[in-house]
C-alpha positions in Angstrom: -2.4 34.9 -181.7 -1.0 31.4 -181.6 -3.2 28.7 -182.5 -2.9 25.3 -182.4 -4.1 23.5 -186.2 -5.2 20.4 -186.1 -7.1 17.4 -188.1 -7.7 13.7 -188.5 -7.3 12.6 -184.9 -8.9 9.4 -186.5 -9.5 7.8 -182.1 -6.2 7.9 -181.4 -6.6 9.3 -178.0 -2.5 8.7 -176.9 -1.7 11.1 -180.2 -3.9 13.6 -179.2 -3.0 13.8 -176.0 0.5 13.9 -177.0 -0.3 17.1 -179.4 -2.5 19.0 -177.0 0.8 18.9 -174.4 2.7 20.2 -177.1 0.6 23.1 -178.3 -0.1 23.9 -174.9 3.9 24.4 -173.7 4.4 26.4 -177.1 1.6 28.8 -175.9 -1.8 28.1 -178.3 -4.3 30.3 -177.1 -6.5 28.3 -179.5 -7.3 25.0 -181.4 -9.0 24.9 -185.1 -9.7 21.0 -186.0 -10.4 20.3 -189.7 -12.7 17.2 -188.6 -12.1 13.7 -189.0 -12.2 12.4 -185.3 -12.7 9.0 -185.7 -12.0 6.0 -188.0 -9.2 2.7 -187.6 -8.1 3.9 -184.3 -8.8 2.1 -180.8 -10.7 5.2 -179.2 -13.2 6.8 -181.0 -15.9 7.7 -178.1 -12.7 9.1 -176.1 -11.4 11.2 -178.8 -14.9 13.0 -179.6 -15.5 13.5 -175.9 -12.0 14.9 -175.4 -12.4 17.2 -178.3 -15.8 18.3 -177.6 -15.0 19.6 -174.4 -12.2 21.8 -175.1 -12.6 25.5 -175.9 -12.1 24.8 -180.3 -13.9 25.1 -183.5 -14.4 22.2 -185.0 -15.6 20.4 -188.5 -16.6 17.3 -189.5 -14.7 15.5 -191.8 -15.9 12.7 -194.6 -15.5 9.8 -192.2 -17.1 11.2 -189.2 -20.2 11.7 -192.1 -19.5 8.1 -193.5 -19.9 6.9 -189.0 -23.0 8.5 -188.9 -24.7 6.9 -191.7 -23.4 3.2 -190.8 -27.1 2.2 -190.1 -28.6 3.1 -193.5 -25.3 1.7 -195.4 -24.9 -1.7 -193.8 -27.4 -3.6 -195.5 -25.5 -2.6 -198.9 -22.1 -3.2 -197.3 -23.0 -6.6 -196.0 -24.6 -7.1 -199.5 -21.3 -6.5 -201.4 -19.4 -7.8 -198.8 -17.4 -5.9 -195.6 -14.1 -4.4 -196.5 -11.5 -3.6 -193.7 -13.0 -0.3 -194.2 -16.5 -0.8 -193.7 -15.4 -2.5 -190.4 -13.8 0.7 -188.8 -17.0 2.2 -189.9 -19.3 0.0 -187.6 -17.2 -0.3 -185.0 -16.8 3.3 -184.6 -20.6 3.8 -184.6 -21.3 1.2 -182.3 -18.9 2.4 -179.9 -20.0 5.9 -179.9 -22.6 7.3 -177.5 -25.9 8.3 -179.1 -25.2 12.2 -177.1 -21.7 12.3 -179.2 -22.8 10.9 -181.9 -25.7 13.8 -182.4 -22.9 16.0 -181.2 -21.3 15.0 -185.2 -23.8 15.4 -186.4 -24.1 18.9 -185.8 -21.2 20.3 -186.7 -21.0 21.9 -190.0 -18.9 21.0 -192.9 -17.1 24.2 -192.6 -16.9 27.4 -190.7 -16.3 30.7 -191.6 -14.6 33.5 -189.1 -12.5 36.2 -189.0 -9.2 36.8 -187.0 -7.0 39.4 -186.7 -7.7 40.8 -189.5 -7.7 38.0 -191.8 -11.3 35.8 -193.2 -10.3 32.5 -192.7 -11.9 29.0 -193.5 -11.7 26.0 -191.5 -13.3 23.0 -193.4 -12.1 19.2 -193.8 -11.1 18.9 -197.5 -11.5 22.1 -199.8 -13.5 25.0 -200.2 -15.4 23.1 -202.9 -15.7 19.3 -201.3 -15.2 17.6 -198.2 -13.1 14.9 -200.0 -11.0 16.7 -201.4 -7.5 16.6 -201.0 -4.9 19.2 -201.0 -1.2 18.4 -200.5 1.9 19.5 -201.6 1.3 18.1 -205.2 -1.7 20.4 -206.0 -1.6 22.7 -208.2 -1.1 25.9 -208.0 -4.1 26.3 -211.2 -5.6 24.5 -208.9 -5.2 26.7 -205.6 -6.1 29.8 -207.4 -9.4 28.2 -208.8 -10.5 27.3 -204.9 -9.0 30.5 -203.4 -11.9 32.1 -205.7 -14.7 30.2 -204.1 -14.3 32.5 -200.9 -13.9 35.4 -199.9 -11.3 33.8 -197.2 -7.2 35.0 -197.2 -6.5 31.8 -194.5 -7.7 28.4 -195.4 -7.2 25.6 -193.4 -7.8 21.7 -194.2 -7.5 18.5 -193.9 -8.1 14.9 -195.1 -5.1 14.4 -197.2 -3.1 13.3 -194.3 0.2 15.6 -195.9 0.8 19.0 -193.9 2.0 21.5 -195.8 1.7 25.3 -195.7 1.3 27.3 -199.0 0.9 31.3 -200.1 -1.0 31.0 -203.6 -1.0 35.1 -204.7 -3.2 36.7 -201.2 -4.4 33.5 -199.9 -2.8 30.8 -197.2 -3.4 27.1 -197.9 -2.4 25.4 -194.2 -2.8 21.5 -193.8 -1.5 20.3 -190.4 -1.4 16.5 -191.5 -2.9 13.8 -189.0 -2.4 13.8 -185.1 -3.8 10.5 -185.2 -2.8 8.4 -188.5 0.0 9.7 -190.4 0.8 7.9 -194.2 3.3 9.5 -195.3 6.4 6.9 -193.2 6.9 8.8 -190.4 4.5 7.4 -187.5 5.0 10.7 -185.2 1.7 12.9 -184.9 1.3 16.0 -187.1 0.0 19.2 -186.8 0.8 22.8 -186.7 0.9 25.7 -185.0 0.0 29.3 -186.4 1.4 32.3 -185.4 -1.1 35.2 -186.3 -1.4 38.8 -186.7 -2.2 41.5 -188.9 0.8 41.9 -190.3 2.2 38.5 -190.4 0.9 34.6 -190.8 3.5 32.1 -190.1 3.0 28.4 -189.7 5.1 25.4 -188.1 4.8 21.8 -189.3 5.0 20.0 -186.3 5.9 16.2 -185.4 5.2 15.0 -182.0 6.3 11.0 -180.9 4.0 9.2 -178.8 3.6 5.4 -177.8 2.4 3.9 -181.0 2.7 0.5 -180.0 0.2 1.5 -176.9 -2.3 2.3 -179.4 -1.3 -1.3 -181.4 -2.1 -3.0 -178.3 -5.2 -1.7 -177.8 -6.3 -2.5 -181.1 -5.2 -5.9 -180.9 -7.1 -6.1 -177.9 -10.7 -5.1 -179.3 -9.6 -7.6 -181.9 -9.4 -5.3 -184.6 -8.1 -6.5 -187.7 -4.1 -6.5 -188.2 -3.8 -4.2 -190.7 -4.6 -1.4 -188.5 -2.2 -2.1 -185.9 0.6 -2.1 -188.9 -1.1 1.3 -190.0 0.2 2.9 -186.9 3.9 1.4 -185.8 4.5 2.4 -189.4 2.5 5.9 -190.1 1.3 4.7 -193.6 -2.5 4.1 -195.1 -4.2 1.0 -195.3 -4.1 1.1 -198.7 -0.2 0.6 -198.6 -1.0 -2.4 -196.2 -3.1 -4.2 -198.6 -0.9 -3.6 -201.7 1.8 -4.6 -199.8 0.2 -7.9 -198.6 -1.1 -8.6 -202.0 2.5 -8.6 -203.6 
């Protein structure tokens, strides 16, 4: 099998577009997502309706949770005052339809299958939390400790925004990075594509271009703060964009 991995679209529509065209000219028969469709980006009802009606298993990640509970956080947000974050939040909410929104809300935090011969996970952060993150700078103590919590030889995640592909002893750690909002400097999407059998796993880190400064405009356009448009023409987090402004 050859199957597409991806995660954090976070409504960039252009960069998933831009990775489905890929995986589909390199032959994926198939397309896990490790959650995380929406947040910062300019299209987050177009991204779930685009993923939602392709033939994939999906997650949800921690900020497609965090969306869906807008309505019961925002008197404590606007109580402590809105952050940048809290802003992508509602916006995301509001602009979602009440059908995909309930469509979120029913997808589980992970999902369990078997292919080819292998158990494999699919969940957003690790086998033991949602927020997790898993990158290259894990451990491998670490690894082994997670790889015990299932019974799974494949695991695939997301969240941490770094992809990275890792054999710890009889298990696979595979993180395709973000289609839609890479930090790590280079503003290309990310994900991967997994070449499957029984007697092989092999993985590809992928990097796809697309029009980032389409996306920018758009954002502009909804008047969405600044620091999300920078967040995109520059493929880092809006942490970085805050520290960097505060300096």
């Amino acid at each position: 099998m050859i199957i597409a991995l991806i995660s954090d679209v976070h409504a960039n529509l252009t960069a998933l577009e831009a990775v489905l065209t890929s995986a589909q000219g390199l032959g994926a028969e198939a397309i896990w997502n490790a959650g995380d469709f929406v947040g910062y980006g300019p299209d987050p009802n177009e991204v779930v309706s685009r993923l939602r009606n392709l033939d994939a298993l999906h997650v949800a990640g921690n900020y497609d949770r965090k969306v869906l509970r807008v309505p019961e956080l925002m008197q404590k947000w606007m109580t402590d005052g809105l952050t940048l974050r809290h802003r992508a939040f509602i916006w995301a909410y509001q602009t979602l339809t009440e059908e995909n929104r309930q469509w979120l809300a029913n997808l589980p935090d992970r999902c369990r299958f078997d292919r080819e011969g292998f158990p494999i996970l699919l969940t957003h952060g690790s086998p033991e939390s949602i927020s997790e993150h898993l990158d290259t700078r894990t451990s491998f103590e670490r690894l082994v400790e997670l790889s015990k919590l299932t019974d799974a030889k494949l695991i695939v995640t997301g969240h941490s925004h770094k992809p990275y592909s890792r054999q710890i002893r009889n298990t696979w750690f595979i993180n395709p990075g973000s289609v839609g909002r890479s930090d790590d400097g280079d503003p290309r999407a990310s994900y991967a594509i997994l070449h499957l059998s029984p007697a092989q796993v092999s993985v590809d880190l992928m990097r796809v271009p697309y029009n980032t400064s389409a996306v920018a405009d758009r954002l502009v356009a909804q008047n969405q703060p600044l620091q999300f448009k920078e967040m995109f023409l520059r493929g880092v987090s809006l942490s970085q964009v805050l520290q960097e402004e505060a300096q």
